[in-house]
N, C-alpha and C positions, 0 to 999 in steps of 0.2 A: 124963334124958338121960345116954348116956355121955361121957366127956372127948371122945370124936372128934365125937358128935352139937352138942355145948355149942361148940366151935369151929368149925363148920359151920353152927349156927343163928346166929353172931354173925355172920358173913360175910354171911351172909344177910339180916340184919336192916341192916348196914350198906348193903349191894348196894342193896336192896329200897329202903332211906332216898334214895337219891342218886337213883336213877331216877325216885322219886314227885317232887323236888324239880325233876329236868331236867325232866319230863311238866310240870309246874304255868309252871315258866320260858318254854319253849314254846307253851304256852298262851295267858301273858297279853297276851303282842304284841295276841293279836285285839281285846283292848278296850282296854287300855293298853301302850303302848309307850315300855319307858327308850332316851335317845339319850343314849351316853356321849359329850365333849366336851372334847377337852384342848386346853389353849392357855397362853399366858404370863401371870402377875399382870395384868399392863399393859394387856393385850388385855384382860382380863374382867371388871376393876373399871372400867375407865374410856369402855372402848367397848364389850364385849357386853350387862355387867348391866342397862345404863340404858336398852338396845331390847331384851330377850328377851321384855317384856310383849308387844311386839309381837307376836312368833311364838308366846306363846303360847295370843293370840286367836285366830290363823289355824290352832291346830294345838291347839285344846284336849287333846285323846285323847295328846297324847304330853309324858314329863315327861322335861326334859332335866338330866341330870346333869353337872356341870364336874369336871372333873379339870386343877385350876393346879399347872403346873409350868413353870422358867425351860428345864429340857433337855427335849431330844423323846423322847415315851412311844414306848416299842414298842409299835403301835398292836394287834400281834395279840395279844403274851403280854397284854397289861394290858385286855386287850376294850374298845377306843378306835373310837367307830365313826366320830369324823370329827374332824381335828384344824385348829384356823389354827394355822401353823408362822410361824417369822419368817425368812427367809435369803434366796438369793439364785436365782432361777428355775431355774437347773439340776440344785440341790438338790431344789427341792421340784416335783412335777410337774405338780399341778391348778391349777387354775383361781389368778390372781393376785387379790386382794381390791383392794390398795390398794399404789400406789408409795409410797416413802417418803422425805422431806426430812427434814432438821434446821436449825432455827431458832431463834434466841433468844428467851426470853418470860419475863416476870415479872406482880409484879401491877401491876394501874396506876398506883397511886401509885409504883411506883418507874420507872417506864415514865416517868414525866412530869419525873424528873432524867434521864435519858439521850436526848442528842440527836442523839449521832453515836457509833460504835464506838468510838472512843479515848475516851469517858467511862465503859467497864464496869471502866478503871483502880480506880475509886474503887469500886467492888461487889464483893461475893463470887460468886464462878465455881460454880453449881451443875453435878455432873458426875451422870447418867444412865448406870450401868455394868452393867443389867440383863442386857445378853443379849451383853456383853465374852467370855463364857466359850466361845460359839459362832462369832459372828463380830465383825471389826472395825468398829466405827461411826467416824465423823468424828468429829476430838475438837475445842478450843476453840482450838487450833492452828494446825489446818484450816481451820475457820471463817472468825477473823480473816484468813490469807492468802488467802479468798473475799473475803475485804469490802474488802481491801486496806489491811490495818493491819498494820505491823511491830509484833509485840509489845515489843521491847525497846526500840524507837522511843516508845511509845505507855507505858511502865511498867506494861504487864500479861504478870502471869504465869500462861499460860494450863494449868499443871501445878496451881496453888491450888485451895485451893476444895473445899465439900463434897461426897463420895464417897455416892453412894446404889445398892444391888444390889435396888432395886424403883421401879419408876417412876412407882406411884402414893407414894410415898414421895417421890422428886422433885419431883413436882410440884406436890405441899401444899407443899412447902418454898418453892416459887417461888409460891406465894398466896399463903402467909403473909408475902412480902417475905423473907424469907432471903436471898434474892440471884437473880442472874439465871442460869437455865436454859440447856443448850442442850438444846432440847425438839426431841422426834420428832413428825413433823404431826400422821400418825394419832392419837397419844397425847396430844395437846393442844388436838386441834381441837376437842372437848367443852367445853372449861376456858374457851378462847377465844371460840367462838362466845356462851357462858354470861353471857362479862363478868368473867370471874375472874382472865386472863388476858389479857395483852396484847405487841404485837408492835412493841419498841422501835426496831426498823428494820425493811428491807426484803429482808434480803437475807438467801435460803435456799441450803442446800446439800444437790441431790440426793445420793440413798444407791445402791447399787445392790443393795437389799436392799426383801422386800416383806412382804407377809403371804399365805398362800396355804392354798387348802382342800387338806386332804390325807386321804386316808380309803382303808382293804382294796380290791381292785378287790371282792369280795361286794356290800361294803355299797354300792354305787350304787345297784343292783335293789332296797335298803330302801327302801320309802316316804318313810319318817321320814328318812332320811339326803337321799335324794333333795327333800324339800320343806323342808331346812334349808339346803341349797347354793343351790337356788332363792331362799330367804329371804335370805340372805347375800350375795349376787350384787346382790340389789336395792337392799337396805340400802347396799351398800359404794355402788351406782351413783347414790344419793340425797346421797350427800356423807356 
């Protein structure tokens, strides 16, 4: 070949490489189909992992792939075919999964010194700061002026206490008795129902902040996207 043909076959072979690889990508939908899935640590270690067997009896032919991240994927550049976001309904537009509260929780044995709110004086303040960088959660602050405890009244200071930026990371800390939690429902309602956890009082405080399906308006008309939102819907509706 000459210098001009030898740069022109390279192009060529490149061109030719990319399109065999799109042709094959396009393809494989028909028998197998990837469902990309982005969502938070929290969401996916603690509530999706432990039910995706579920879906993927009901959805053998499709393999779903996670992409955990605590910020929100640009669902087009990063090809995100359906994401649970965590914020607040105007933000996010689809479908709401689950309203969200925060509540105290530890493990049992330390559940069983604590009688009344003015005894978490004597406990370490676990603090949940996973998703601080996007929006404001109710802090331990809050809480107490929910329950009706003056902190300075009461000798807790509700600024103490161990700092976690993941929340399944929080909430081994509060099994393991480390100190008591202010735990988010969704993210502890596993741990609790389990027996792992438990709920030293009664007294929760809504968020106005949820988890919500968000996904390209394209991917609806996907099967796979479409029988995962359905699966998702259900799940969240089963408790």
């Amino acid at each position: 070949l000459t210098d001009e043909g030898r740069a022109l076959a390279a192009v060529c072979t490149e061109t030719l490489g990319r399109l065999r690889e799109t042709v094959a990508r396009l393809r494989a939908p028909r028998s197998r189909r990837v469902l990309t899935l982005s969502t938070t640590p929290g969401m996916a270690s603690l509530c999706l992992i432990p039910r995706l067997s579920r879906f993927m009896q009901l959805q053998p032919e499709v393999d779903v792939r996670l992409d955990v991240a605590v910020e929100c994927r640009d669902l087009a550049a990063d090809a995100i075919d359906v994401a649970i976001r965590y914020g607040r309904a105007e933000d996010n537009p689809g479908p709401k999964l689950f309203d969200e509260e925060v509540q105290p929780v530890c493990s049992p044995a330390l559940a069983s010194a604590l009688r009344v709110p003015a005894d978490l004086a004597g406990h370490h303040l676990l603090h949940d700061e996973t998703e601080t960088a996007a929006v404001s959660l109710p802090s331990w602050r809050m809480w107490l002026q929910a329950a009706g405890i003056d902190p300075a009244q009461a000798g807790i200071d509700p600024e103490r206490g161990l700092r976690f930026s993941a929340s399944a990371m929080a909430t081994q800390a509060a099994i393991e008795g480390q100190g008591v939690l202010l735990g988010r429902g969704v993210i502890v309602a596993g741990d609790l129902a389990a027996g792992r956890l438990s709920r030293p009082f009664p007294v929760s405080c809504p968020v106005p902040f949820g988890y919500h399906i968000v996904h390209p308006r394209h991917a609806d008309a996907r099967r796979a996207v479409a029988a995962f939102k359905a699966w998702l819907i259900e799940e969240a509706a089963r408790g």
